[in-house]
N, C-alpha and C positions, 0 to 999 in steps of 0.2 A: 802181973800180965796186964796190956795195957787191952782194953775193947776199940776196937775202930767203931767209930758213930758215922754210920752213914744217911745224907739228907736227901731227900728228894725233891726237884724243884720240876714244877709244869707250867706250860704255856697255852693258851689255846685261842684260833682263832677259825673265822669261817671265809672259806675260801673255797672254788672250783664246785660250788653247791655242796659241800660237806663240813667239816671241821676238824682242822688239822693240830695234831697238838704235841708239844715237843715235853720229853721228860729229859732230866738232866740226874743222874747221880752221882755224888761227891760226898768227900771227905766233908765231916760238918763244919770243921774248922778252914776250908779250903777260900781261896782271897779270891779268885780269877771270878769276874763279872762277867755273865756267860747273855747278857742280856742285848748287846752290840750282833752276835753271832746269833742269838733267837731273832733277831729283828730282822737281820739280812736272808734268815731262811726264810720267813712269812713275805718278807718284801717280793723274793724269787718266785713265790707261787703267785702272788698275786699277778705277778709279771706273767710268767708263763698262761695263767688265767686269761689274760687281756691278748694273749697273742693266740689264743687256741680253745677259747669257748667257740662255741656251734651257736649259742646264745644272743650271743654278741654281732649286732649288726657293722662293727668294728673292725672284729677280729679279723685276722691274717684269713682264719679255716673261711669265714663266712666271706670276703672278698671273691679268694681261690673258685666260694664255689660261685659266685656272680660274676664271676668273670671280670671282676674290675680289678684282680692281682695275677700276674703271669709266675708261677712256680718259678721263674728263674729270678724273679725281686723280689721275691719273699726273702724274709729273716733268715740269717744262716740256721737258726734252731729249727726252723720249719723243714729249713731243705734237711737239717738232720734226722727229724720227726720221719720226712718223708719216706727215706731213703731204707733208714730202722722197719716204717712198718711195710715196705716191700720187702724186706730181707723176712722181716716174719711169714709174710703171706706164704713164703716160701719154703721156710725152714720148720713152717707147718703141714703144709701141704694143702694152703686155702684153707685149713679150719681157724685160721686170724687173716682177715681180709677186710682193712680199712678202706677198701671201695667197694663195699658189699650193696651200698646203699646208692649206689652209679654216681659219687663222689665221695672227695676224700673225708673221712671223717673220723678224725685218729683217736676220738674219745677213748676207745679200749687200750689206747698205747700211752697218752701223753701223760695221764694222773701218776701213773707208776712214774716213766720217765720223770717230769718234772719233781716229785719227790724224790726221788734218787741222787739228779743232782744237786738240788738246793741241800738236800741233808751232807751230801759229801764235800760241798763248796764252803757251809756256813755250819753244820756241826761237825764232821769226825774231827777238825781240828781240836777239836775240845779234849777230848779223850787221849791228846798229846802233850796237858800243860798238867801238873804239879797238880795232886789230887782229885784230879777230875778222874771216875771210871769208869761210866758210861755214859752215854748219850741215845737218843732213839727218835725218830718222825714216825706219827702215824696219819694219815691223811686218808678218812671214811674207811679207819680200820685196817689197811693195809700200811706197812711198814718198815724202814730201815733202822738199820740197827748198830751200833755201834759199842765194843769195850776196848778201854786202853788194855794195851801191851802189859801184863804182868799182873790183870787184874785176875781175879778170881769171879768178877762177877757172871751171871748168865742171867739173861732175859727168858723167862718162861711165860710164853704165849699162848692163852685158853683160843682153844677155837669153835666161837658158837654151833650148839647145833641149830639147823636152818630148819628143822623140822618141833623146836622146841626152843626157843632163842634165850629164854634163861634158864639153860641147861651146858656146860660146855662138852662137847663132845669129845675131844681129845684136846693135850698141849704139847707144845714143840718148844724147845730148848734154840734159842741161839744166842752163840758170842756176838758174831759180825755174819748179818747177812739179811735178810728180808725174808718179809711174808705177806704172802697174797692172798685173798679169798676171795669169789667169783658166786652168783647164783643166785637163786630167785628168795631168798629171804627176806630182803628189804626191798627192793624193788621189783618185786612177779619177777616173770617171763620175757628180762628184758634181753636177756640174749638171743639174738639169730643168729643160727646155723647158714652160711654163707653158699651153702651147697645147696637148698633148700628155699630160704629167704624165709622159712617157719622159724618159732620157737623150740630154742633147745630146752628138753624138759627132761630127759632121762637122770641132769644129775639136778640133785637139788642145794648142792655146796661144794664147792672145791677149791682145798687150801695147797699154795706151791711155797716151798721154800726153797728159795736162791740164793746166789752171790747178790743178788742186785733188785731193787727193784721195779725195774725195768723187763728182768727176764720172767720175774715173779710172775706179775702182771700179767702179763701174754700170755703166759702157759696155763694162768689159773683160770681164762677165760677158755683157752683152747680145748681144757679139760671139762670147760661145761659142753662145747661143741662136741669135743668124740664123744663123751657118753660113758657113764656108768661101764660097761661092757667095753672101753678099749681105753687100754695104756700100753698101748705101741711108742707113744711119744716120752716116756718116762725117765729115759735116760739122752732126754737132747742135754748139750753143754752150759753149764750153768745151776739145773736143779739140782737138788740136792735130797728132797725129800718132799711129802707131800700128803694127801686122802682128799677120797670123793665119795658124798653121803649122797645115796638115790631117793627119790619119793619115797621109798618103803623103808628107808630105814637102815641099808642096805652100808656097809664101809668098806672101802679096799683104802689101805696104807702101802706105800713105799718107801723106797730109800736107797739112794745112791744107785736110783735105775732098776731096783730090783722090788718085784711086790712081797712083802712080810708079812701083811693081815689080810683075811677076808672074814667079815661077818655080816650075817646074815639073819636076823633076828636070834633066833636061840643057837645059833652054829656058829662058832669061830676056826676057821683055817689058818694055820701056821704055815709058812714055807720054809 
């Protein structure tokens, strides 16, 4: 009986103020040079970077808001950026609201976006050629994901706890699909509640798993906005599964729209 030897190769660069880093797994004896495709995805984010930092005296976003760019000459990805987080604001109900700030400021949209496409454009092809089996983008922790057709492999993803960060709170299983997490663990209390213009603070982490991470994204923010106390929004199209850990400690899990855990310090609820 023969052993499959599986390699792992990674990349890693800093990009969008974080560090984005591509893992590749294959067959050890596999030929395909996966380093033309790792290049074109870091090139895309830097792109994307230069057309959508808030940073950047440069950029598209910071023009738009000096008024020295008209929304109708901006870059088509902008007018796509734009249009995506109007449909969000929406299909949230305002708890994602890229004009929260009395300009557009799509920072909570574009990191997932832009990794989604660069990983879909410059890796899943990978995962289509002769012993490649998976592929994945992580950029400041959130992530797309990628296995060939027929593979056996799975990505098992720890998700820190935000109240103990070398501790992992729970892990999520996926073939193909993204993961998001949202919340004041690394960075405080940087999200506002749009309804308020205060800091969301009820949850203190919340992980969405999607088809995409794009949807990811949105929702794992949305979920710091409702709040510990509301998954109304749990079965919008796209998620898949997910959890939100409160200040105290506090877990609620779901999945395919439906909640399966609550715990409570020494109490756990089954549904």
């Amino acid at each position: 009986m023969t052993t499959r030897v599986l390699h792992r190769s990674a990349w890693t660069d800093e990009v969008m103020g974080t560090v984005a880093s591509i893992h590749l797994i294959a067959d050890a004896a596999h030929t395909t040079d996966p380093v033309p495709n790792v290049r074109a995805c870091f090139d895309d984010l830097h792109d994307a970077d230069r057309l959508f930092s808030t940073y950047r005296d440069d950029s598209q976003i910071a023009r738009l808001r000096r008024g020295t760019l008209r929304l109708e000459d901006a870059d088509e990805r902008v007018l796509s950026v734009h249009s995506a987080c109007a449909e969000a604001a929406t299909s949230t109900g305002g708890l994602f609201d890229a004009w929260h700030r009395g300009w557009f400021d799509p920072t909570g949209y574009v990191k997932g976006w832009a990794a989604e496409r660069a990983a879909r454009r410059a890796l899943e092809p990978l995962v289509h050629l002769e012993g490649e089996h998976a592929v994945g983008l992580s950029v400041g922790g959130d992530m797309q994901l990628f296995t060939a057709p027929g593979s056996d492999w799975v990505w098992r993803v720890g998700i820190s706890d935000p109240l103990n960060p070398e501790q992992v709170a729970a892990t999520v299983e996926v073939v193909d699909g993204a993961v998001a997490t949202s919340g004041a663990a690394e960075r405080g209390a940087h999200i506002l509640d749009p309804r308020t213009g205060s800091a969301a603070v009820s949850v203190a982490g919340a992980t969405v798993v999607a088809d995409g991470l794009s949807t990811a994204d949105v929702w794992a923010t949305t979920a710091v906005v409702a709040g510990f106390d509301d998954l109304s929004w749990i079965s919008a199209p796209g998620i898949r599964s997910g959890l939100v850990i409160s200040p105290a400690g506090g877990i609620r899990r779901w999945a395919q729209g439906v909640e399966i855990t609550q715990w409570h310090g020494s109490e756990t609820v089954a549904f």
